[in-house]
C-alpha positions as CSV (number, residue, x, y, z in Angstrom):
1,X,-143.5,138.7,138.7
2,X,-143.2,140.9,135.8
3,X,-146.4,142.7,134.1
4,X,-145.5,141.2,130.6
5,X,-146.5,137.6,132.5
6,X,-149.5,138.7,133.8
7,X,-150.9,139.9,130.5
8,X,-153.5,137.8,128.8
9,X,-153.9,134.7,127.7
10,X,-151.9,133.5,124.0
11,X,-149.6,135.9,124.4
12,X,-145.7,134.8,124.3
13,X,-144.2,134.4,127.9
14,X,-140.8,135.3,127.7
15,X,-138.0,134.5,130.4
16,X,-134.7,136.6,129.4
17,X,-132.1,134.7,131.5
18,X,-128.5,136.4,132.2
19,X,-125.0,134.6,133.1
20,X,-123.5,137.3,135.3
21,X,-119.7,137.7,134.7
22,X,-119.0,138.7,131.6
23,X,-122.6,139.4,130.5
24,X,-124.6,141.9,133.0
25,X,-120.7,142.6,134.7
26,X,-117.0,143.0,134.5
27,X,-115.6,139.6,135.6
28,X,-116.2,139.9,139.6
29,X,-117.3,143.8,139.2
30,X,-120.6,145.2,140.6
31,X,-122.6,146.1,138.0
32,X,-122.6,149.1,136.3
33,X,-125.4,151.3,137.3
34,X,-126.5,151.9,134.1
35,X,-126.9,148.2,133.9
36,X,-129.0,147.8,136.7
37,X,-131.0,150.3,135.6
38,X,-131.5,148.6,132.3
39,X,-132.5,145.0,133.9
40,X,-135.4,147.2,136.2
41,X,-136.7,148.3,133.3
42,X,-136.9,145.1,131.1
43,X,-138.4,143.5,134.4
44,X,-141.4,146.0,133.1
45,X,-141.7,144.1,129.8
46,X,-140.6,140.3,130.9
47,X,-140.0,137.8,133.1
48,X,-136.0,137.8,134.4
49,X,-133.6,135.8,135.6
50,X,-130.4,135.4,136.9
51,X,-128.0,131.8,136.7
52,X,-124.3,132.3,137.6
53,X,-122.3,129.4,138.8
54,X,-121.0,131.6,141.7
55,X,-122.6,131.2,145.4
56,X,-125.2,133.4,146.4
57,X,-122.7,135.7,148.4
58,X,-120.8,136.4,145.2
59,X,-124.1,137.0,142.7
60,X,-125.1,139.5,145.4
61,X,-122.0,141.3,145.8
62,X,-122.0,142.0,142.1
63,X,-125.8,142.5,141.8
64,X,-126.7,144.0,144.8
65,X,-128.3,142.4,148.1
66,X,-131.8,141.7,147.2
67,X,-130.6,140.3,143.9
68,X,-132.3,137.1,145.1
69,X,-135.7,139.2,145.0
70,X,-135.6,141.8,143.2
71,X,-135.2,139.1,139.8
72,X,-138.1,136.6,139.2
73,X,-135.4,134.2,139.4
74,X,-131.7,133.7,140.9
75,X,-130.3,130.6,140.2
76,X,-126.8,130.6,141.8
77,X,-124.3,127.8,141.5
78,X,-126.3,126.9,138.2
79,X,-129.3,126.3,139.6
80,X,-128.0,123.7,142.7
81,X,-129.7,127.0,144.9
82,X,-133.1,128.1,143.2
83,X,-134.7,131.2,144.2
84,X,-138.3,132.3,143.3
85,X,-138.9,135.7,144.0
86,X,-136.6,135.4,147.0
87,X,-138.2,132.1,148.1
88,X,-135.4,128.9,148.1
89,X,-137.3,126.8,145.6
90,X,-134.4,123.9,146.1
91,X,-131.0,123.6,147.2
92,X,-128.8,120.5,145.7
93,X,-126.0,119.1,147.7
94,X,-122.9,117.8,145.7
95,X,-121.4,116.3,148.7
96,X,-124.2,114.3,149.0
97,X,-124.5,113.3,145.6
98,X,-120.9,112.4,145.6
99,X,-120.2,110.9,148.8
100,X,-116.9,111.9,151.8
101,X,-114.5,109.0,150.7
102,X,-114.5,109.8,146.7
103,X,-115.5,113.7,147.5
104,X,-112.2,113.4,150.2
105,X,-110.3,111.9,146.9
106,X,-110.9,114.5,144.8
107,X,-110.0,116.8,147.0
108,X,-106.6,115.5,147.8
109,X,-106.1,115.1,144.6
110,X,-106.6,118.6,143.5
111,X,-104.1,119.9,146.9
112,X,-101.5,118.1,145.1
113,X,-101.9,119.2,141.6
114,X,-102.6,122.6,142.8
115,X,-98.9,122.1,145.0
116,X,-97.0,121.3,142.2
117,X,-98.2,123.5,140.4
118,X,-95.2,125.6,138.6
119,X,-97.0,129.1,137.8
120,X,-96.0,132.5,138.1
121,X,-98.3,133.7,140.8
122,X,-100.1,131.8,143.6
123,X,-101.8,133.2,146.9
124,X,-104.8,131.8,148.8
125,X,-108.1,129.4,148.7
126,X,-107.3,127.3,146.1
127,X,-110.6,124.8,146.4
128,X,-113.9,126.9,147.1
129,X,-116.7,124.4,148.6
130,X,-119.8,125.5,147.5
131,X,-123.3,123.5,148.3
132,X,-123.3,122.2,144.8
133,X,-119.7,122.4,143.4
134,X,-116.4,122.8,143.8
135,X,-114.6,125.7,142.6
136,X,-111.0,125.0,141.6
137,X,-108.7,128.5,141.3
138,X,-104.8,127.5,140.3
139,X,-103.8,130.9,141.1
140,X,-106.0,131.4,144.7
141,X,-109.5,133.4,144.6
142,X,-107.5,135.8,147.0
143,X,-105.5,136.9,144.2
144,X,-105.7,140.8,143.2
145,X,-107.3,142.3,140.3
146,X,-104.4,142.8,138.9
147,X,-102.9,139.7,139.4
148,X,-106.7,138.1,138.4
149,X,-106.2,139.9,135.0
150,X,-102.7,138.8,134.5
151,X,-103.5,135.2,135.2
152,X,-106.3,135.6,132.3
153,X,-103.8,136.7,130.3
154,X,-100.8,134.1,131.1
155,X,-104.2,131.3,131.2
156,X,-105.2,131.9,127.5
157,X,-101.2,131.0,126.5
158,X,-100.2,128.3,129.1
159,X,-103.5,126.3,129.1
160,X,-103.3,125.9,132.8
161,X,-107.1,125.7,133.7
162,X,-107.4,123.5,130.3
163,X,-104.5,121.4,131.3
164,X,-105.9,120.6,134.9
165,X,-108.8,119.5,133.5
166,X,-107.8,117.0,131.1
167,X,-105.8,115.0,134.0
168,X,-109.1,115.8,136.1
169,X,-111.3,114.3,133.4
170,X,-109.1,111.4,132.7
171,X,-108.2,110.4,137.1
172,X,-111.5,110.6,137.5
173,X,-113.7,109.3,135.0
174,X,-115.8,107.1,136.7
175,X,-117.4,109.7,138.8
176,X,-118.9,111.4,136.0
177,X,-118.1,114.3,136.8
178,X,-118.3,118.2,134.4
179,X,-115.7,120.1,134.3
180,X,-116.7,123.8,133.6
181,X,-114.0,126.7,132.7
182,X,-115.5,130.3,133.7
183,X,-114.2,133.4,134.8
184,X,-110.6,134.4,134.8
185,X,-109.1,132.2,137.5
186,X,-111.2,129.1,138.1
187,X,-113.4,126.5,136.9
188,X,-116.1,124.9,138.6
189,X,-116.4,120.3,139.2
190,X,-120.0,119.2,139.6
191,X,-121.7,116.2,138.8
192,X,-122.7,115.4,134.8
193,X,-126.2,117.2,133.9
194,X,-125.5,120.0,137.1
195,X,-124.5,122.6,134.5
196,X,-126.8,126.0,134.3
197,X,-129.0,123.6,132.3
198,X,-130.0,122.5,135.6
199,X,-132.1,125.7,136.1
200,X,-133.9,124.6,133.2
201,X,-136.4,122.7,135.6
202,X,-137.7,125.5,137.2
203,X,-138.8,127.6,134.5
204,X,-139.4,125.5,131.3
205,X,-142.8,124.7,131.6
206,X,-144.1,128.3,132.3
207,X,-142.3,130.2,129.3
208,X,-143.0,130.0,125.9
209,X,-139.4,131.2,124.9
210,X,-136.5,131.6,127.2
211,X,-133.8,133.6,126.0
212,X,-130.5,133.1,127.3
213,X,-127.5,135.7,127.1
214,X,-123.9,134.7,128.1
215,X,-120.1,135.3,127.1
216,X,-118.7,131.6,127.5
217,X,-120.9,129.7,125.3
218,X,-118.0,128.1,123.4
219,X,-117.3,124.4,124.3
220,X,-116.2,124.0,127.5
221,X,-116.9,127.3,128.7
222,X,-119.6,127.4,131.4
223,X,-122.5,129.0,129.4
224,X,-122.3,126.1,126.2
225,X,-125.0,123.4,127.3
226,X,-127.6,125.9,128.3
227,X,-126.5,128.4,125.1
228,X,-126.8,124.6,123.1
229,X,-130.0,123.8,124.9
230,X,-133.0,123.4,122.5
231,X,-135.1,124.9,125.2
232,X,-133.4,128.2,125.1
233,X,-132.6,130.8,123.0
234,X,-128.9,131.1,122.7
235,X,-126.9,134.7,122.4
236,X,-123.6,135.0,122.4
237,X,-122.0,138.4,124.2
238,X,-119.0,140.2,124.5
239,X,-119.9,142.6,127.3
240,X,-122.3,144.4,129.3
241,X,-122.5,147.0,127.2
242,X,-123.3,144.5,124.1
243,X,-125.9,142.4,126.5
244,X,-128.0,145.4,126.4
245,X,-127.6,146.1,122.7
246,X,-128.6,141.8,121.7
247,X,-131.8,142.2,124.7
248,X,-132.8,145.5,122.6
249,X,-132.3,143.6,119.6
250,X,-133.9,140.3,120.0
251,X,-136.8,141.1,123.1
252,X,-137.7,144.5,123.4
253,X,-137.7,145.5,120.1
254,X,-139.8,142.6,118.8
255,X,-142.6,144.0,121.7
256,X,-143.2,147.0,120.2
């Protein structure tokens, strides 16, 4: 845990938590070193953690390894996997929330959509099962980085992502179920309230402020309810380049 929690009593605790794509990385890039250079250092000062809605694999591939213990926290898949310290704190299970015969609806539902689906590009792994999510990719998570960056592109015009989800939302109602548009290719299906306000749980009752920094905090991007949360303290970024300049801002400069 960091020094800045151990100090004495009536002093603010402070949890600075990070979306990763976007906010500490280039959308599915390692981070910078510079960046992780940066977070070591504010570990020095505060209490940090990590919530990204990918799978653990992912979060470490872009954060290194022992992301899971070299943060205070790592909530990956929103907080469905909780890590304390590298310790699983609780793992949530959409499939058994949901149930095999609606789960094996939904699924069918989305390999037809996904087949008629008339788009410029398409490749491979389509539906991503994750322990607490699916992740829905129109284009294939096995897709390029080039052709990940020209599906952005084409996405923000076409409204494929947005357009999936409104027949989603509306087929499917009565499961009550979130549909969450992140990162460049895909958006993530989980259960009502299983958003990275989930995470919340873990953390809210031993920090006096918790700071939150993401890039998708606009509605129905997956950073809004926990950037809308009136537990947290909301930042909007562009980058991680701008991450650093808003934790300067906000955090460490208010410590001196």
């Amino acid at each position: 845990m960091s020094k800045r929690q151990k100090t004495a009593a009536g002093e603010t605790r402070i949890l600075a938590l990070f979306d990763v794509d976007g906010t500490l990385t280039v959308p599915r890039k390692q981070a910078e070193p510079a960046m992780i250079h940066f977070m070591k250092e504010l570990k020095e000062k505060v209490t940090v953690g990590i919530v990204g809605g990918s799978d653990l694999v992912k979060i470490k591939e872009q954060l290194g390894e022992d992301a899971d213990k070299e943060y205070d926290y790592l909530f990956s898949e929103n907080g469905l996997m909780a890590f304390k310290a590298g310790k699983l704190l609780k793992a949530t299970s959409f499939k058994d929330h949901l149930g095999e015969e609606k789960l094996k609806k939904l699924l069918n539902f989305l390999m037809i959509y996904i087949a008629n689906l008339d788009i410029p590009v398409k490749r491979g792994t389509f539906i991503e099962f994750r322990n607490g999510m699916l992740n829905v990719s129109p284009i294939g998570r096995n897709c390029s980085q080039e052709e990940r960056d020209e599906f952005e592109r084409y996405d923000k015009s076409a409204g494929v992502r947005a357009k999936m989800v409104k027949v989603l939302q509306a087929q499917f109602e009565e499961y009550e179920l979130t549909y969450s548009i992140g990162g460049q290719i895909s958006f993530d299906v989980f259960p009502q309230g299983w958003d990275k306000t989930y995470c919340l749980q873990f953390v809210e009752a031993e920090f006096d402020e918790i700071h939150f920094f993401g890039d998708r905090t606009y509605k129905g991007g997956n950073d809004h309810e926990i950037f809308e949360s009136p537990k947290t303290i909301g930042h909007t970024v562009t980058s991680p380049e701008d991450t650093r300049d808003q934790v300067t801002e906000h955090i460490l400069n208010k410590l001196k």
